[in-house]
N, C-alpha and C positions, 0 to 999 in steps of 0.2 A: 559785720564783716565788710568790709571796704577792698577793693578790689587796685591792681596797678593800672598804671596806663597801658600798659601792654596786655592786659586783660581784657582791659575796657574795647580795645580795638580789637581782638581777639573774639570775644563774644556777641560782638556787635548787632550781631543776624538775631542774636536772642535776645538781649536787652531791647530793643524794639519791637518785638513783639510783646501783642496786650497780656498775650495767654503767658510767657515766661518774666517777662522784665527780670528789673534789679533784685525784685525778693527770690525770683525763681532762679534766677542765677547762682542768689545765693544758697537756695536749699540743694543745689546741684553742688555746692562746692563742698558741702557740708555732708554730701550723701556716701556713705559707703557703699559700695555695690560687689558681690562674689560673681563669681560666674562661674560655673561648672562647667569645667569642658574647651578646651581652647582650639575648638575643631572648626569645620566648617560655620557653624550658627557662633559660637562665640566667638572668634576670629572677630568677624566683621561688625558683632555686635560691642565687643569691647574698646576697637577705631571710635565709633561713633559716640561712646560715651564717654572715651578722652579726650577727645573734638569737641563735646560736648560741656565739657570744665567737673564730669564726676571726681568731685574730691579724693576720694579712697577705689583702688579697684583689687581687689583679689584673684587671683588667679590661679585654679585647679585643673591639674594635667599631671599623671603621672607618665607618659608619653613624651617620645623623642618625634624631633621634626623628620618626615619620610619624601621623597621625589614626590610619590604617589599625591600628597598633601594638597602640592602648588599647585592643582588645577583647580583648587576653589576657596584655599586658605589662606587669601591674600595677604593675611599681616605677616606673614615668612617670604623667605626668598632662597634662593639656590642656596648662599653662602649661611644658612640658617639650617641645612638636614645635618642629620644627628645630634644635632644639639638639644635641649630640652626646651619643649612647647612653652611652658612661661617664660624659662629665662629668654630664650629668642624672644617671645611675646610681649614682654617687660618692657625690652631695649627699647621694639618698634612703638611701644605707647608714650614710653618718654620721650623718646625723641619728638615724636608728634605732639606730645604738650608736656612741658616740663614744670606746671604748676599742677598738676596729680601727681599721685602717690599712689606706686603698686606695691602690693604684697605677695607672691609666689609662695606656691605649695605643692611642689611637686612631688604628687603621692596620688593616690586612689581615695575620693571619696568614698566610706562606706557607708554600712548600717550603724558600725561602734563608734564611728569621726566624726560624723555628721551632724551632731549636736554643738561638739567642739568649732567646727570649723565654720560653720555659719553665726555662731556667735557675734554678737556684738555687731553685725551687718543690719542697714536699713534692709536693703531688697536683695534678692537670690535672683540669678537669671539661668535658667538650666538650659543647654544645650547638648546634652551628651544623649548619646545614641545606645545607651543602655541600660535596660529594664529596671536593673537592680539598684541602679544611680539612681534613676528618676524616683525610686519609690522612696531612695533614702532619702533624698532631699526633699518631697514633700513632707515624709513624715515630721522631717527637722523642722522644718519652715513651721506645719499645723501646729506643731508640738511650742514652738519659740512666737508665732505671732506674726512672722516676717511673710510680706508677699511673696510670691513666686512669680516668674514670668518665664514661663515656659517655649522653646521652641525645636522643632523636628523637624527634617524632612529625607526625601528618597524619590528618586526616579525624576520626576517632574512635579511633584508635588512639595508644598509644603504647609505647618501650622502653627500659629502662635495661640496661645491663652493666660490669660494671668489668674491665679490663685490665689486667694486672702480669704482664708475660714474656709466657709463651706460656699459650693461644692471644693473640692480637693483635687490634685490628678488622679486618685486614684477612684474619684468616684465616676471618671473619665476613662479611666483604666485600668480596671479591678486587678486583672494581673495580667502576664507576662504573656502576649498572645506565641502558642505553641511555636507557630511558624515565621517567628518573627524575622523581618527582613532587613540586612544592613546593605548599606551604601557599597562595600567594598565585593557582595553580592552583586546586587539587583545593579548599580550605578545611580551616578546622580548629578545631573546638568550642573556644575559650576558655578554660575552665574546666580544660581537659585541662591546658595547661601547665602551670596548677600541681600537677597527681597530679605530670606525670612532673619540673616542677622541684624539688618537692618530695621525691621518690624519690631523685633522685640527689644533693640536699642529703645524704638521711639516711645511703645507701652511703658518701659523702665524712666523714660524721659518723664512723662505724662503722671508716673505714680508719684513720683519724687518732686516735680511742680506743680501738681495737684492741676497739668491743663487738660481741659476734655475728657473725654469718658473713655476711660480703660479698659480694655477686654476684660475684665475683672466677669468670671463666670460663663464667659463666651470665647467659643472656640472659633478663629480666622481659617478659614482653609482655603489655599490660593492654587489651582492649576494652571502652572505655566505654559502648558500644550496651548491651552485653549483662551489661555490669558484672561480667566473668568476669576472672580474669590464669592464666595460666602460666609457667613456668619452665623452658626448656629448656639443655641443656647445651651448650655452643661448645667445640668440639673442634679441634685445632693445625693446622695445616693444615702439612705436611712440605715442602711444594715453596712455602709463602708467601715472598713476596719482602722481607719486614721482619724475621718472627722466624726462617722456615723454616731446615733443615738447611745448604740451599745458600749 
């Protein structure tokens, strides 16, 4: 794959670097990448991977653009509500690099789609903020082979991990905590979206150029109160019902 001049000057920050150069360039052009979720976390994560020269980008939202949105969903704008989160989402990625290619799917990821719709994708990058999503898109991903690169956040907090085999999300998240807490509840700092859109752009960067060591099994958790992060390790769970023994 050969690249234009205007690519070349384009990507430039990356091709010099050791860890991406010209092959990593090229397995970026080459990568398809879905994102689930076109909210706060994939917003900002699917900028950076158009910025970033991801060949293919898919985009899942059954969701219209709301006011409420543009306090932390940067890739919309005023003249973007009511319109539908990919097709807004689409426009703002091409235009910012119009050597990708998106694909739009505006509908609701399920349990019955999710086999369908992650198909034929290098990596999955989940962002959506509920239960039933994330579990269906792990199961797809365990089920199909494909990484996962997951991220969430709420309040002040947020977290990234990426999944390939075992452990799973769900050996992270057996199920659905009772009292689960959304954004549009509890609140949640603006700005934050983009750390952790951002974070999980760069994990999905790093899987697809093969740079540096991936959260692959390890859970990132960042508090922005206090501007601390840690890293802790997610361990298999044997009796899980996606990737477990049984």
């Amino acid at each position: 794959m050969s690249f234009s001049d205007d690519e070349v000057e384009r990507y430039a920050r990356h091709l010099v670097l050791a860890e991406i150069g010209g092959p990593g360039q090229q397995r970026l052009a080459r990568a398809r990448v879905l994102i689930v979720g076109m909210g706060g976390v994939g917003g900002p994560a699917a900028l950076y991977l158009a910025a970033a020269g991801v060949g293919m980008l898919g985009l899942i939202d059954p969701d219209d653009v709301a006011l409420s949105n543009l306090q932390r969903q940067i890739q919309f704008s005023v003249e973007d509500i009511d319109r539908s989160k990919v097709g807004a989402a689409s426009e703002r990625l091409s235009a910012l690099n119009p050597h990708i290619r998106v694909e739009t799917h505006a509908r609701a990821l399920t349990a019955e789609n999710a086999a369908d719709l992650i198909a034929g994708h290098d990596l999955v990058l989940d962002g959506t903020d509920d239960f039933a999503v994330r579990f269906a898109v792990n199961t797809a991903c365990v089920a199909a082979g494909i990484p996962l690169v997951s991220g969430a956040l709420g309040r002040w907090t947020g977290q990234v991990c990426v999944f390939a085999g075992k452990p799973c999300y769900q050996c992270l998240v057996p199920e659905a905590p009772p009292d689960a807490e959304t954004c549009a509840r509890v609140g949640v700092i603006g700005a934050l979206a983009g750390v952790v859109g951002a974070m999980a752009a760069l994990e999905a960067i790093k899987l697809i150029t093969g740079a540096g060591q991936p959260l692959t099994g390890r859970l990132m958790l960042y508090d922005g109160l206090a501007a601390t992060a840690r890293t802790v390790k997610v361990v298999a769970d044997p009796a899980c019902p996606v990737c477990g023994d049984a």
